[in-house]
SELO-198819 format. One record per residue (C-alpha): residue in three letters; x, y, z; residue number from 1. Coordinates in steps of 0.2 Angstrom, whole numbers, plus 5000, padded with zeros to 4 digits. Layout:
<nodes>
NODE resn    x    y    z resi
NODE  ALA    X    Y    Z  NUM
...
</nodes>
This chain:
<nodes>
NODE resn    x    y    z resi
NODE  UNK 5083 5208 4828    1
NODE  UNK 5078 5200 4847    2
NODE  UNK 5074 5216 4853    3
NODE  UNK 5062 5219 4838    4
NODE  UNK 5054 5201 4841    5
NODE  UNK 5051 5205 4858    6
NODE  UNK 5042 5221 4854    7
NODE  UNK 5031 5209 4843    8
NODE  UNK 5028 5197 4856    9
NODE  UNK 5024 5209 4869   10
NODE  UNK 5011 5221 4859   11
NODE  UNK 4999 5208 4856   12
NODE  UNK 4981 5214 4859   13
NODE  UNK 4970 5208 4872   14
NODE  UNK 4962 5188 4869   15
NODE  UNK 4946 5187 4878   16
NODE  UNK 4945 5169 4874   17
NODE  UNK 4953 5153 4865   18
NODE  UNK 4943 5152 4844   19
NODE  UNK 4935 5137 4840   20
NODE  UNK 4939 5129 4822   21
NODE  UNK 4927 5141 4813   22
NODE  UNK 4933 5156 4821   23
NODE  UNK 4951 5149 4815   24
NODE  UNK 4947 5147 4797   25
NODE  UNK 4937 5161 4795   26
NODE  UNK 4951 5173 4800   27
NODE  UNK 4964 5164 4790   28
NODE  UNK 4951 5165 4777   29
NODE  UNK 4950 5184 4779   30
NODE  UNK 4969 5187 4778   31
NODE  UNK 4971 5179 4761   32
NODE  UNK 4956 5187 4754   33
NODE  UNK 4965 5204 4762   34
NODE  UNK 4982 5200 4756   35
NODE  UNK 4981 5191 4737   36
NODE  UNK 4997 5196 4730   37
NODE  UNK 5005 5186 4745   38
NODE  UNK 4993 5173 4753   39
NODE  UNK 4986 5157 4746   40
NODE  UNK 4972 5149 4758   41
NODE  UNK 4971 5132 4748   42
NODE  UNK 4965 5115 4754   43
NODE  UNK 4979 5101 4758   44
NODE  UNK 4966 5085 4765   45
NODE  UNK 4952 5082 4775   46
NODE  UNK 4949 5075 4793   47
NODE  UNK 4944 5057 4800   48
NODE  UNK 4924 5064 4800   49
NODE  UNK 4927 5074 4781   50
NODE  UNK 4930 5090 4787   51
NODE  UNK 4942 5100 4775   52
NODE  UNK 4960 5107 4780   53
NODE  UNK 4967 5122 4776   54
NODE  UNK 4986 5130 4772   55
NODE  UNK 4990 5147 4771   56
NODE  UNK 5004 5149 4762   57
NODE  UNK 5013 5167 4763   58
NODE  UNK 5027 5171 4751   59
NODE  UNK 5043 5179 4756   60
NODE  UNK 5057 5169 4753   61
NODE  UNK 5066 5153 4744   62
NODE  UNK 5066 5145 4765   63
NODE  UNK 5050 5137 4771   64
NODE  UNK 5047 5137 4786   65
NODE  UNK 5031 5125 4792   66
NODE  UNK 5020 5132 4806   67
NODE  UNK 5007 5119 4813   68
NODE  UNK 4995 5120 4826   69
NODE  UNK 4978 5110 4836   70
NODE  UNK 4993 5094 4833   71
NODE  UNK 4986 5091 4852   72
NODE  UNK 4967 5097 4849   73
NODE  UNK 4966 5100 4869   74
NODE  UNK 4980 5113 4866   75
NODE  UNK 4972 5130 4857   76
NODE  UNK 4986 5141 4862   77
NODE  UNK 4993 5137 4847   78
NODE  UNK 4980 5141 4835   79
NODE  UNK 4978 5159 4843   80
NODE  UNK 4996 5160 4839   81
NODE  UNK 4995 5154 4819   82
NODE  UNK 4982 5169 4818   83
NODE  UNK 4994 5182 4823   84
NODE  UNK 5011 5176 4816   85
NODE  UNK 5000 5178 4799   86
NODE  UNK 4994 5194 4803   87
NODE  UNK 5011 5199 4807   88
NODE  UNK 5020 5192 4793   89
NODE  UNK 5007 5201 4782   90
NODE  UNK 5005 5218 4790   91
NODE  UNK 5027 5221 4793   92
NODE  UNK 5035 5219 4775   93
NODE  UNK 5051 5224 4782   94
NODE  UNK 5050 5208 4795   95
NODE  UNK 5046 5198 4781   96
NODE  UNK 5057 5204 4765   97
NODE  UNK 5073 5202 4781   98
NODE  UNK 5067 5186 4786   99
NODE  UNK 5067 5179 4768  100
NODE  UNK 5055 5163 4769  101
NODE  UNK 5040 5157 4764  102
NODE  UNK 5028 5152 4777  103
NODE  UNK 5015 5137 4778  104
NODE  UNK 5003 5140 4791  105
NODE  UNK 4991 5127 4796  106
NODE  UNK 4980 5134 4810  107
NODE  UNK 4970 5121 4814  108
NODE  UNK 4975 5102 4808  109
NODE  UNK 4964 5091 4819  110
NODE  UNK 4946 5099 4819  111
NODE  UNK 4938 5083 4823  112
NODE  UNK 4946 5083 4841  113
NODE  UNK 4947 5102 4843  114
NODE  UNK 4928 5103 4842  115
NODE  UNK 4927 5092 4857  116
NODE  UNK 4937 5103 4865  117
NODE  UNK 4927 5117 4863  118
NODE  UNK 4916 5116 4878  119
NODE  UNK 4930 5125 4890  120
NODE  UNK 4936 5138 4877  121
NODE  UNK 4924 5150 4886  122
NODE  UNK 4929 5158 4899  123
NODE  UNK 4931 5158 4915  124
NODE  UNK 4944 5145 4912  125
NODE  UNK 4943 5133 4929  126
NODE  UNK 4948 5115 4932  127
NODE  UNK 4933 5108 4931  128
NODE  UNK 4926 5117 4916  129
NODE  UNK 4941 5111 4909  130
NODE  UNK 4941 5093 4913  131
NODE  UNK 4922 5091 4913  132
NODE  UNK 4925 5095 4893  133
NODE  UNK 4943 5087 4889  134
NODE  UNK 4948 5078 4876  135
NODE  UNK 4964 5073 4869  136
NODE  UNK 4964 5056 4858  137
NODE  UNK 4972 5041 4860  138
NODE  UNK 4989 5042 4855  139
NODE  UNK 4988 5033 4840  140
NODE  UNK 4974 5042 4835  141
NODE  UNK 4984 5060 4838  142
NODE  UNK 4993 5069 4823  143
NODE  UNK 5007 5072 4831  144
NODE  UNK 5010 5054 4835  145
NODE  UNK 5004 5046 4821  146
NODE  UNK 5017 5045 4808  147
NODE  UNK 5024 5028 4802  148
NODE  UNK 5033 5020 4812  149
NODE  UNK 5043 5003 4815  150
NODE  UNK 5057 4999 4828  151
NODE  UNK 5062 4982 4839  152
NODE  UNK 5043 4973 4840  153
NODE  UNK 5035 4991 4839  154
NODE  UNK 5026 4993 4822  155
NODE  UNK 5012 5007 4819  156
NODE  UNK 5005 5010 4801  157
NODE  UNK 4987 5016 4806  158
NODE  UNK 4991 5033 4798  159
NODE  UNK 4978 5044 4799  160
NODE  UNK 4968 5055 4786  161
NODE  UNK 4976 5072 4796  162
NODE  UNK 4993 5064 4797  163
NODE  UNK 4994 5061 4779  164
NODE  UNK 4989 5077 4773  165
NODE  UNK 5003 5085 4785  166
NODE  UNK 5017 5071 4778  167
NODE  UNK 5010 5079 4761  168
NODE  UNK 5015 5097 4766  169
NODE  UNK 5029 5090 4774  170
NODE  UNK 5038 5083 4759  171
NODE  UNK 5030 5096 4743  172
NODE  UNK 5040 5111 4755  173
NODE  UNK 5053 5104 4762  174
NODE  UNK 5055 5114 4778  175
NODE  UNK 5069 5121 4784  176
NODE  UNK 5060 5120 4801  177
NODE  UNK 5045 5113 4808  178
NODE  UNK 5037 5124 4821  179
NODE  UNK 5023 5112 4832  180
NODE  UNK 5013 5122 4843  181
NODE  UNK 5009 5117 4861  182
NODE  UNK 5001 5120 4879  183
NODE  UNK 4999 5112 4895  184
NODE  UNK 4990 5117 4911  185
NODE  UNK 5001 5123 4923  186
NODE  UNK 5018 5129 4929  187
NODE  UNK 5032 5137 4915  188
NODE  UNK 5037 5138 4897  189
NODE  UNK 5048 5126 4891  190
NODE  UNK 5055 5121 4874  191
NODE  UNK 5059 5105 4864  192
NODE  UNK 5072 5109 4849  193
NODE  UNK 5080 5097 4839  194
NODE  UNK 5095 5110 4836  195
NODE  UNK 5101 5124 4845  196
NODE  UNK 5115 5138 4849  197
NODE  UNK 5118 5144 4864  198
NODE  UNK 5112 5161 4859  199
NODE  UNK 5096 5153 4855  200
NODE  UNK 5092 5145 4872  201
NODE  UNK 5095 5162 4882  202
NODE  UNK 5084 5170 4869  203
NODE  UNK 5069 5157 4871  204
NODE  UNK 5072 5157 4890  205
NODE  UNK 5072 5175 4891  206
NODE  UNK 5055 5178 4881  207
NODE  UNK 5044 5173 4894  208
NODE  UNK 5053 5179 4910  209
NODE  UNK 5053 5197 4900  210
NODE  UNK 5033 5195 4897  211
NODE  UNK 5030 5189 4918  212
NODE  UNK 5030 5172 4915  213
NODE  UNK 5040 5157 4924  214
NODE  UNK 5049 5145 4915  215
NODE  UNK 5047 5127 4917  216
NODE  UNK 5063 5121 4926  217
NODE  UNK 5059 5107 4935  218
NODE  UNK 5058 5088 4929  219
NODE  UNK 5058 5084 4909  220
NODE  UNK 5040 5077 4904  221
NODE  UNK 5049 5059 4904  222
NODE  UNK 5068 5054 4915  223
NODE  UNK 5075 5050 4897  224
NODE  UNK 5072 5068 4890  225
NODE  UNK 5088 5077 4887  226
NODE  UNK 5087 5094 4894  227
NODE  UNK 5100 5105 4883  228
NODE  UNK 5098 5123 4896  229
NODE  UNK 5086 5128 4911  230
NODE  UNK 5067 5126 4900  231
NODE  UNK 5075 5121 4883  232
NODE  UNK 5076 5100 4881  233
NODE  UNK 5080 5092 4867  234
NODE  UNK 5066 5085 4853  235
NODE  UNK 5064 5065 4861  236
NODE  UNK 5061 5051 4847  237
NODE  UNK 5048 5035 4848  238
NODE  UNK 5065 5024 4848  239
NODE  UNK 5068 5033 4864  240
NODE  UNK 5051 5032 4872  241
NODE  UNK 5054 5013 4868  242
NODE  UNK 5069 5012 4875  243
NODE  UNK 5064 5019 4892  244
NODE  UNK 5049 5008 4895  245
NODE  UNK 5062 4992 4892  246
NODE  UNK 5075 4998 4903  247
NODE  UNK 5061 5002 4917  248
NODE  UNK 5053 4983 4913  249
NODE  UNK 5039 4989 4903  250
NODE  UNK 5031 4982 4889  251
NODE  UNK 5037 4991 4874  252
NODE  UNK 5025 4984 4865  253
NODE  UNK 5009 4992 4872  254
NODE  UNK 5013 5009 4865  255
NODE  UNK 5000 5011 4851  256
NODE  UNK 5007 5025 4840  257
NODE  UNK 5021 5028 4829  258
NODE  UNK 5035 5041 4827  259
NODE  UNK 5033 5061 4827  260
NODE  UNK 5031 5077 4814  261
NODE  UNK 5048 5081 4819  262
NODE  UNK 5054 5064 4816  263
NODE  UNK 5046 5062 4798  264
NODE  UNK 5052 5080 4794  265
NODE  UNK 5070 5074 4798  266
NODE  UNK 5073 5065 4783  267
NODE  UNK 5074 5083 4774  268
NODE  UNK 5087 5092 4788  269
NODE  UNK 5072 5100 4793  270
NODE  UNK 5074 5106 4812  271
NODE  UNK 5060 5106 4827  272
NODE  UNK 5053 5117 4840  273
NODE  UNK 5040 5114 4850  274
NODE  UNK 5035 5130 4861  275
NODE  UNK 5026 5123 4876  276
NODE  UNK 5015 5136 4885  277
NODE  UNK 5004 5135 4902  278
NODE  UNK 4989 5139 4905  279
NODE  UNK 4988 5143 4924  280
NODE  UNK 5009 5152 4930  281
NODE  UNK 5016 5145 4948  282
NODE  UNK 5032 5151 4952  283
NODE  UNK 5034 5135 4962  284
NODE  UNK 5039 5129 4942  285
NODE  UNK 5054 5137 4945  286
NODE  UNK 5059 5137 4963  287
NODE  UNK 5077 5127 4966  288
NODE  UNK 5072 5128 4986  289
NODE  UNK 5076 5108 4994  290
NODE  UNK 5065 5103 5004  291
NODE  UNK 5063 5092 5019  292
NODE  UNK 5060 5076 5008  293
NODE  UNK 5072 5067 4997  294
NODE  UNK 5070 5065 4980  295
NODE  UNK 5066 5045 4980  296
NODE  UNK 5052 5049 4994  297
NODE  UNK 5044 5064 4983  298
NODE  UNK 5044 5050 4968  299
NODE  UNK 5037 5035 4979  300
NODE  UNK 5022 5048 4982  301
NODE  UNK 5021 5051 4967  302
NODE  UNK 5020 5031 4963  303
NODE  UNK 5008 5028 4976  304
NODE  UNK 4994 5044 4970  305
NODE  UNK 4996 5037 4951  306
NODE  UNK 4991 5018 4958  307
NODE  UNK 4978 5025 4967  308
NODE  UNK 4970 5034 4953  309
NODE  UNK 4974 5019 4939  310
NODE  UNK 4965 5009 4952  311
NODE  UNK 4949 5021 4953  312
NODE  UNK 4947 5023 4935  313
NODE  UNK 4952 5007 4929  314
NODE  UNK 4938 4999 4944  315
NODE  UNK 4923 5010 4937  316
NODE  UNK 4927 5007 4919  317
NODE  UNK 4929 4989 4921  318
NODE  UNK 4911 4991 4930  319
NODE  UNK 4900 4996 4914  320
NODE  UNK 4910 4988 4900  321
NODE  UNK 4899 4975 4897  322
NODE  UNK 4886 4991 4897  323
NODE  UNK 4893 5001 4884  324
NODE  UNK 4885 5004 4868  325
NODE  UNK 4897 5014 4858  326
NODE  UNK 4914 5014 4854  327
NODE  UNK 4915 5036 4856  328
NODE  UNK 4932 5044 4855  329
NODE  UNK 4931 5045 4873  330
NODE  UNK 4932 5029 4876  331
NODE  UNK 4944 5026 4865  332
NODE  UNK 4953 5038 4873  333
NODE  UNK 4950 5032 4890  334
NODE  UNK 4953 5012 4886  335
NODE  UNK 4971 5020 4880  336
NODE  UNK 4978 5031 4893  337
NODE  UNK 4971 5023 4909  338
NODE  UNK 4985 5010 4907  339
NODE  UNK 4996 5024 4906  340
NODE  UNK 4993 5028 4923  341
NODE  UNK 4999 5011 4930  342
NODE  UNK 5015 5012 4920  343
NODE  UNK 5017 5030 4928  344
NODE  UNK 5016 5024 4946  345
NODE  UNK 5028 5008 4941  346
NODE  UNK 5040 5022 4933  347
NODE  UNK 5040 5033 4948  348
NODE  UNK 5044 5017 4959  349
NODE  UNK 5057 5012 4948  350
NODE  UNK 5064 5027 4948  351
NODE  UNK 5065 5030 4966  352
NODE  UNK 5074 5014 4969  353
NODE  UNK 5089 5022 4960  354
NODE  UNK 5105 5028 4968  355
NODE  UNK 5110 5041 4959  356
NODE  UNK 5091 5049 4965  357
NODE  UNK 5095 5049 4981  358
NODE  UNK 5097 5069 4989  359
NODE  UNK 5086 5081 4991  360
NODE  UNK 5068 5085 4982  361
NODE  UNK 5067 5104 4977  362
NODE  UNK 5052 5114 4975  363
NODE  UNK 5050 5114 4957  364
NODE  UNK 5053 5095 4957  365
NODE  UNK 5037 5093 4970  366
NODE  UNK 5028 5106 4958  367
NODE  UNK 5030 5093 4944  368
NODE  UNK 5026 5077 4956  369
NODE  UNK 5008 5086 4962  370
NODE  UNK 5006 5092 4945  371
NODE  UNK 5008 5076 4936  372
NODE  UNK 4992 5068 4945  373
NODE  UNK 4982 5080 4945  374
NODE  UNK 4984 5082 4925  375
NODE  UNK 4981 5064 4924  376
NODE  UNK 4965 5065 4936  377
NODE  UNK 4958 5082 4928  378
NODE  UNK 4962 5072 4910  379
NODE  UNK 4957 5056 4911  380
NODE  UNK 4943 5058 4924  381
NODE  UNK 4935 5071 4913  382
NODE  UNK 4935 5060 4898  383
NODE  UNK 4928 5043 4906  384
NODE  UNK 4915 5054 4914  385
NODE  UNK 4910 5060 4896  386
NODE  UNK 4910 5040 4893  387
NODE  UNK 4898 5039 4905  388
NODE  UNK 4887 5053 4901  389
NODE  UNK 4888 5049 4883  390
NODE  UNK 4880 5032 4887  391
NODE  UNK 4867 5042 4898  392
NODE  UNK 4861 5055 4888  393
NODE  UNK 4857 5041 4872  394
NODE  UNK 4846 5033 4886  395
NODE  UNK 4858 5019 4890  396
NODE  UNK 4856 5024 4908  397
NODE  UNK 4859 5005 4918  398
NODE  UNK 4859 5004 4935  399
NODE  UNK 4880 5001 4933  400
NODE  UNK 4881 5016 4922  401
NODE  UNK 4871 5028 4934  402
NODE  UNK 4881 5020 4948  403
NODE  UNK 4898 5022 4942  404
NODE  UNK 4895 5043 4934  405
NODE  UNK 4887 5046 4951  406
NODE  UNK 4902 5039 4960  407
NODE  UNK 4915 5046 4948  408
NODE  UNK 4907 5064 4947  409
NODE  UNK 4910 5063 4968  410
NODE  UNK 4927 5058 4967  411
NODE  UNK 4933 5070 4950  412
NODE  UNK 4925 5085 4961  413
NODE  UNK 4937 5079 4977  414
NODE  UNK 4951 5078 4965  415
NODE  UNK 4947 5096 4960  416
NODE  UNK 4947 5102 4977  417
NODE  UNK 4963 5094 4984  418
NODE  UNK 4972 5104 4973  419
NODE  UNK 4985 5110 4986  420
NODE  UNK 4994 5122 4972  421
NODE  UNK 4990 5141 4971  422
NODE  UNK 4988 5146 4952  423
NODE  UNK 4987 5159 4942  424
NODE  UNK 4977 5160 4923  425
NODE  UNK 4988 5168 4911  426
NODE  UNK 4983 5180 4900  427
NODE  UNK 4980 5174 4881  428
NODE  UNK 4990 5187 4876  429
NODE  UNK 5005 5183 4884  430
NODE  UNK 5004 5165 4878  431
NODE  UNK 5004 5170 4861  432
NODE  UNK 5017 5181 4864  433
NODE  UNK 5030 5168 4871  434
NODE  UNK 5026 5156 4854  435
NODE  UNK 5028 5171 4842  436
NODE  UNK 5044 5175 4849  437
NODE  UNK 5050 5160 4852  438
NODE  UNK 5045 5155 4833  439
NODE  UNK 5053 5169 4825  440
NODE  UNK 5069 5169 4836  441
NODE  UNK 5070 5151 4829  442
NODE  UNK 5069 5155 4812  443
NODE  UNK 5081 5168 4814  444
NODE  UNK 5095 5157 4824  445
NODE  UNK 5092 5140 4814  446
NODE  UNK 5083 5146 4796  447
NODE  UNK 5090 5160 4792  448
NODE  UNK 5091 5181 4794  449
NODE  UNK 5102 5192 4803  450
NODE  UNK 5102 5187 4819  451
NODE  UNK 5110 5206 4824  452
NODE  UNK 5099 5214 4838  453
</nodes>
């Protein structure tokens, strides 16, 4: 069976470009209305703004397996992918019948944020067209972290329009696993699961390596992430997340946002994976090599270029508050996440000051360190600066408002260009290869089907 997945995963036809939320739901649309007898395109809610979202529903079997994409709406990969795992599961009867479940595709759950993100779905795909049009919600304003929540002093119960109509699909089917698609910028693959077999990992891990893609083997995305096999970690809870801030001397209580899909979808015995996919490949994402530094001095750099740039965005933003006009998801956005940035560098100091840190820094682990920052510069930069030009283009231009998107647009573009990594874009295809595979090989290992090659 793996060697016919990987023939799936690497015969998907060119992608010239990520599809915005009417691209989505029109090619959805068009398989249902191809396939009746299987396919059931229906509506399960609607989105903060109104906007209607859409199920398909593809019959095959008494397990369900729940397929969910745009969780992230800065992360498109995943809708591309929702497209062709229908079109697969439509086209290959024999695939389907051996499989034996019933799918629920959702292929785009946040259109409110997606839109937003569409401005960089174009390509040529470049830093700056991608920052200069990034957006990615506060994170209790993001579906994926939006489910109820309560734990120590931490309570969250803001639950939003599109996390409610997923808790709906989530308890009518019952899924046997919950597949969460994802993608970052730069650097490997990498995998969350909540179960796994060792058969499993070397499966997930030898997708993209047999497509010409690196996995992710450096750091985790947090120290308290439990990584199960090289690129395969294990699903991390809110309770964890809490935890961790406590134990560093954080304030717990400053995370705004509840628990996870995988957590909610828990309560059932439903399993989890989350298939995490880059934009731009480094092999430095996987390179072992030490280096000259030690691992404490790598993370006290680290420390010191978050400070530096919590302390730029937080200065230009304090600048025009008492300018602001309007409350947009940008600055929303940017009111929650710049503190992030100060708790990064206070986390990387931390850190350092451990014992058991103290050897070597390899390359991947450098990769990471650079990486880090420059996400959060590319990110959170982009989106203050769409603050700022919001404010401007409603007329709203004060002298501290021209002053500080004058000032930030010099320093995002310095950002940009001290980029020290070399990079390489990915080809869509290829993306949507490594979450196919890695979606069916799940569902084989974890929700049933002959796992036989």
């Amino acid at each position: 069976m793996f060697e016919r997945i990987m023939a799936l995963a690497g015969s998907i036809p060119p992608v010239e470009r990520f599809a915005g939320v009417d691209e989505l739901l029109a090619q959805a649309g068009q398989i249902a209305r191809q396939y009746p007898e299987l396919t059931r395109w229906h509506r399960i809610g609607s989105s903060k703004l109104g906007e209607p979202l859409w199920s398909l529903t593809i019959s095959g079997g008494p397990r369900r397996i729940l397929v969910v994409a745009a969780v992230h709406p800065n992360e498109p990969v995943g809708g591309l992918t929702s497209i062709r795992l229908a079109r697969t599961l439509t086209e290959n009867d024999a695939l389907r019948e051996e499989l034996g479940c019933t799918w629920h595709i959702i292929p785009c759950i946040d259109p409110d944020g997606t839109r937003l993100n569409e401005g960089w779905f174009t390509p040529p795909l470049t830093l700056g067209s991608y920052g200069r049009s990034f957006y990615r919600p506060a994170p209790g304003e993001q579906v994926e972290w939006s489910f109820p929540f309560a734990y120590k002093e931490n309570f969250f119960d803001r639950v939003m329009p599109e996390t409610i109509a997923l808790m709906r699909v989530i308890d009518e089917t019952k899924p046997a696993l919950l597949c969460s698609l994802h993608n970052g910028e730069y650097g490997g693959v990498y995998y969350y699961l909540s179960d796994t077999t060792d058969a499993l990992n070397e499966q997930l891990a030898a997708i993209p390596v047999r497509l010409g893609l690196p996995l992710h083997t450096g750091e985790p995305e947090a120290a308290f992430i439990e990584q199960i096999a090289p690129a395969i970690f294990r699903g991390f809870t809110a309770e964890q997340e809490c935890d961790f801030m406590e134990e560093l001397g954080l304030d717990a209580g400053r995370r705004k946002a509840g628990t996870s899909s995988g957590a909610y979808a828990a309560r059932y015995g439903t399993r989890y994976l989350a298939a995490e996919v880059p934009y731009w490949a480094s092999p430095d994402a996987d390179d072992h090599t030490p280096l000259a530094m030690s691992y404490p001095e790598l993370l006290a750099e680290r420390g010191e270029r978050f400070e530096e740039t919590a302390r730029t965005l937080t200065g230009l933003l304090e600048s025009v508050r008492p300018d602001l006009s309007v409350r947009s998801p940008y600055l929303r956005a940017s009111e929650a996440f710049i503190p992030f940035l100060w708790d990064a560098a206070e986390s990387s100091r931390t850190l350092a000051g451990r014992q058991d840190n103290d050897r070597p820094a390899v390359v991947a682990e450098r990769f990471h360190a650079i990486g880090s920052v420059l996400s959060g510069r590319v990110r959170f930069g982009g989106m203050l600066l769409n603050v700022l030009g919001g404010e401007l283009a409603i007329g709203n231009g004060t002298p501290a408002i021209r002053a500080a998107h004058q000032r930030l647009s010099e320093v995002f573009e310095g950002w940009i260009a001290e980029d020290p990594q070399q990079r390489q874009e990915i080809p869509l295809a290829k993306l949507v290869g490594v979450q196919l595979g890695a979606i069916l090989a799940t569902t084989v290992a974890l929700a049933g089907g002959r796992a036989d090659a």
